[in-house]
Structures are given as structure tokens and as C-alpha cells.
PASEBA-1860 file (N, C-alpha, C; in nm, 3 decimals):
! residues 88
1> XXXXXXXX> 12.184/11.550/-7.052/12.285/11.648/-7.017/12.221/11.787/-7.025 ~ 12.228/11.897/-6.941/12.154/11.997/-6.928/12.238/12.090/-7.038 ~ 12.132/12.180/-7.084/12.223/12.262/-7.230/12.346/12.351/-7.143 ~ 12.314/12.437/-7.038/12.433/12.508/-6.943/12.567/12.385/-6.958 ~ 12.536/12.294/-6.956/12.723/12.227/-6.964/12.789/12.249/-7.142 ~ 12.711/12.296/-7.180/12.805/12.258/-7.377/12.930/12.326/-7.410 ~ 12.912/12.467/-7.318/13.070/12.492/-7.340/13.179/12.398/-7.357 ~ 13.261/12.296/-7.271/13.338/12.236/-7.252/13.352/12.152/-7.364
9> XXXXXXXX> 13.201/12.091/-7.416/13.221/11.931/-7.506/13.297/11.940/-7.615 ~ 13.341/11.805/-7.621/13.406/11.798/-7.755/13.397/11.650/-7.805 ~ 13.443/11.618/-7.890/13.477/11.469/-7.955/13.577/11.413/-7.905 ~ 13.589/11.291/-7.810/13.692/11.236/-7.800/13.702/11.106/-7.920 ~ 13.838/11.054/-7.973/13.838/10.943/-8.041/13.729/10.808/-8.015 ~ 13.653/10.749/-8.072/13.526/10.693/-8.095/13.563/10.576/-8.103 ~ 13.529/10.421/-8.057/13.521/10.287/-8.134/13.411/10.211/-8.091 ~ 13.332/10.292/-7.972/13.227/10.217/-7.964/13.143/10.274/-8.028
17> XXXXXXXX> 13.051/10.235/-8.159/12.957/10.300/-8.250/12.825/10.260/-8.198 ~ 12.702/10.376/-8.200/12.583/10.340/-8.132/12.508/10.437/-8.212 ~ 12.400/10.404/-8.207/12.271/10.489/-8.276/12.196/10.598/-8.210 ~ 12.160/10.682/-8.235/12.045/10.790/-8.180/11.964/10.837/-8.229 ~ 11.804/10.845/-8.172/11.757/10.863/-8.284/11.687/11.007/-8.196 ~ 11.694/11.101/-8.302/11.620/11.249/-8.254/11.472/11.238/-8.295 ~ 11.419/11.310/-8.185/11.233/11.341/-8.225/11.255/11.446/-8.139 ~ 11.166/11.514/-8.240/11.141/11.700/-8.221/11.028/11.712/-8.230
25> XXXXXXXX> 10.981/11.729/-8.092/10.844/11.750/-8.051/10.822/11.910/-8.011 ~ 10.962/12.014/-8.010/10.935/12.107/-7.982/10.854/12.232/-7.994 ~ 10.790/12.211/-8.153/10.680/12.263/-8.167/10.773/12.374/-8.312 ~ 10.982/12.408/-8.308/10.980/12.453/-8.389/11.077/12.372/-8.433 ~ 11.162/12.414/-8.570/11.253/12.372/-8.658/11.392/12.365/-8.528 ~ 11.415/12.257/-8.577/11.570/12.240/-8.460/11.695/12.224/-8.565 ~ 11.820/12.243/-8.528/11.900/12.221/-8.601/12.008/12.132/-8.545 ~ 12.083/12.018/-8.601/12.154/11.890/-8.506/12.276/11.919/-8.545
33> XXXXXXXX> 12.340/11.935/-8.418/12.514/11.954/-8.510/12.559/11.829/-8.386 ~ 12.661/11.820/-8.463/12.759/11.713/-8.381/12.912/11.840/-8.291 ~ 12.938/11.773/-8.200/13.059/11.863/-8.183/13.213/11.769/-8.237 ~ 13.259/11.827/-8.280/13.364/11.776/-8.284/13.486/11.779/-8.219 ~ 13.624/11.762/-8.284/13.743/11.749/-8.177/13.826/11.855/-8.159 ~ 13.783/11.960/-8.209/13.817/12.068/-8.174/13.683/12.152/-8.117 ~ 13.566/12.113/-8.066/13.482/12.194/-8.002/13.353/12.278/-8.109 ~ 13.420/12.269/-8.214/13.347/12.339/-8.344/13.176/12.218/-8.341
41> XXXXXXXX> 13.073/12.323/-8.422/12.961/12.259/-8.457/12.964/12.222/-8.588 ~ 12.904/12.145/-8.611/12.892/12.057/-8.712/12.746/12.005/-8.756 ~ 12.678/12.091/-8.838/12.566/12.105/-8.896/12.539/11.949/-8.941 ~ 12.444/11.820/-8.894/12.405/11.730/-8.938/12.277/11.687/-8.966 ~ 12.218/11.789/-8.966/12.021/11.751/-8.973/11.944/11.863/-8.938 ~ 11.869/11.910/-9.030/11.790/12.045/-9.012/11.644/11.973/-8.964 ~ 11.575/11.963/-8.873/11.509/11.847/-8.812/11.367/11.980/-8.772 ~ 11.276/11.956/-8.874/11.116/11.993/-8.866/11.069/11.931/-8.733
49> XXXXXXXX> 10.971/12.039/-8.680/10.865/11.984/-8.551/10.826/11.860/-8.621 ~ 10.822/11.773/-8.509/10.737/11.626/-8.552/10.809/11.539/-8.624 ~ 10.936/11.596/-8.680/11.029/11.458/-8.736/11.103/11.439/-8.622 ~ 11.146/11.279/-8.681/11.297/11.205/-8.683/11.406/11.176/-8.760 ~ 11.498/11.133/-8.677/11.588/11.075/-8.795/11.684/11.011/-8.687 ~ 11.760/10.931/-8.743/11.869/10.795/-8.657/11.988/10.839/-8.725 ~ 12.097/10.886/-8.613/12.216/10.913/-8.626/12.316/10.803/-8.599 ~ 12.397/10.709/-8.680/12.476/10.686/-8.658/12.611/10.727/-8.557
57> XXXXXXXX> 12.661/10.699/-8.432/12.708/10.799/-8.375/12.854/10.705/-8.284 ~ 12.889/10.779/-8.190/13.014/10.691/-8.100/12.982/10.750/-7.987 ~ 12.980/10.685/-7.917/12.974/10.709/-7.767/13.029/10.841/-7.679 ~ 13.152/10.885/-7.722/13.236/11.004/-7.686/13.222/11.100/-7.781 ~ 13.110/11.106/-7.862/13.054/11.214/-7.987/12.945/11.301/-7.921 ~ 12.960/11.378/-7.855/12.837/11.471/-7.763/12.778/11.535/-7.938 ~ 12.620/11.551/-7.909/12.539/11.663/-8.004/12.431/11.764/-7.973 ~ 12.414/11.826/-8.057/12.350/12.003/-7.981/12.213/11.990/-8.034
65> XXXXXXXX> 12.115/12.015/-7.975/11.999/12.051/-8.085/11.937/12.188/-8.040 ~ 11.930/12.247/-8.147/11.978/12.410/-8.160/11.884/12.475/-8.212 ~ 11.787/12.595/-8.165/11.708/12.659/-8.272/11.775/12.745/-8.384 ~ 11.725/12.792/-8.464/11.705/12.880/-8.552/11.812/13.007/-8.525 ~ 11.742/13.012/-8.373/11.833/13.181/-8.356/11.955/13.149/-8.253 ~ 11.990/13.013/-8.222/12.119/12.993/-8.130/12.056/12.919/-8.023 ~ 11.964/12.938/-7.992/11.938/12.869/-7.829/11.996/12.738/-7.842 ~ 12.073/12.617/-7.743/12.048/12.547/-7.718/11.952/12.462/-7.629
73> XXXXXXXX> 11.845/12.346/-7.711/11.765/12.322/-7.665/11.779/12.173/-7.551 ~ 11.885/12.122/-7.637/11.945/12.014/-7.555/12.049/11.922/-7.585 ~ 12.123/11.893/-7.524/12.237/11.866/-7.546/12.216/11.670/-7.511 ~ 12.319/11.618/-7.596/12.330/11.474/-7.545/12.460/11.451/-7.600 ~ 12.513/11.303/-7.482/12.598/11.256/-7.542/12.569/11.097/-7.490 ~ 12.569/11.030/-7.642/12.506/10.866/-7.613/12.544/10.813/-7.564 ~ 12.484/10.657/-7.534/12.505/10.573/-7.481/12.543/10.454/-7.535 ~ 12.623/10.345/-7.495/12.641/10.254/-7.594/12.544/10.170/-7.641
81> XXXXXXXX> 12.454/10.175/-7.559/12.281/10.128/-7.621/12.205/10.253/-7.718 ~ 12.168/10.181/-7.813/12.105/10.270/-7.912/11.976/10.341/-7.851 ~ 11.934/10.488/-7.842/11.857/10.556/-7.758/11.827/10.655/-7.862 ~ 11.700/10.663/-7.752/11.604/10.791/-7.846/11.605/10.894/-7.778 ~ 11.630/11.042/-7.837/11.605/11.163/-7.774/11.506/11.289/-7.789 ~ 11.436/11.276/-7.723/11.303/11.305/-7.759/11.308/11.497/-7.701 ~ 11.297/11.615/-7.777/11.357/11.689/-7.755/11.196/11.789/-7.757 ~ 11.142/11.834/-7.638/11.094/11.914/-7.639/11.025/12.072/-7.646
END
């Protein structure tokens, strides 16, 4: 999903549960928020160049990965197959 669409996202109610796993290859510190159902961010992983980590997640749960000073670097919202997002 290109970062220009994030205005809109939000959380819709969830029952299909799926995994994601972030890698931050971007070279700086990223920050992972989830959006929720009112549109708000939701701080879930302060994510160093060169890590990962596997988010438990729902399908209609869009998430931001965000620098330091606001940029969004990229946006996703999963799939019901467990997927990796590899964030440059």
C-alpha cells in the first residue's frame, strides 16, 4: 500500500488472525504503530535498522512504519497468509 493512502485507514472489526513479520532494512530506527478504530496510532515496536519482529495481527488491522521525525515509510495492511514486510 503506498504511504500517500494512510489518511483514510482504520481498524475494521478482526476474526481472521494472521502474522507479519517486519524487517527494517532502511538503514534508520523505524517506529510500528498499528491504526486503530478510531484512526489513532498506536505505538507497537520501536524496530532498529536490521531487526525484526512477528506481529500477531487481523487482516482489517492496517500498520504504519514511521521514522523518528513523522515520515511515513510504509504502510501495510495484511493478508490472511502470514507475510513478511520488508521495509526499505
Amino acid at each position: 500500500m503506498p504511504a500517500s493512502e494512510v489518511d483514510g485507514l482504520r481498524s475494521e472489526k478482526g476474526e481472521d488472525s494472521t502474522y507479519i513479520e517486519f524487517v527494517n532494512t532502511s538503514g534508520m530506527r523505524l517506529n510500528v504503530y498499528w491504526i486503530d478504530y478510531e484512526k489513532k496510532r498506536v505505538l507497537y515496536q520501536v524496530l532498529e535498522s536490521g531487526c525484526s519482529y512477528v506481529q500477531q495481527t487481523f487482516v482489517t488491522h492496517p500498520w504504519l512504519a514511521v521514522t523518528d521525525s513523522g515520515a511515513v515509510r510504509a504502510a501495510y495492511l495484511p493478508s490472511s497468509s502470514p507475510a513478511r514486510a520488508v521495509i526499505r
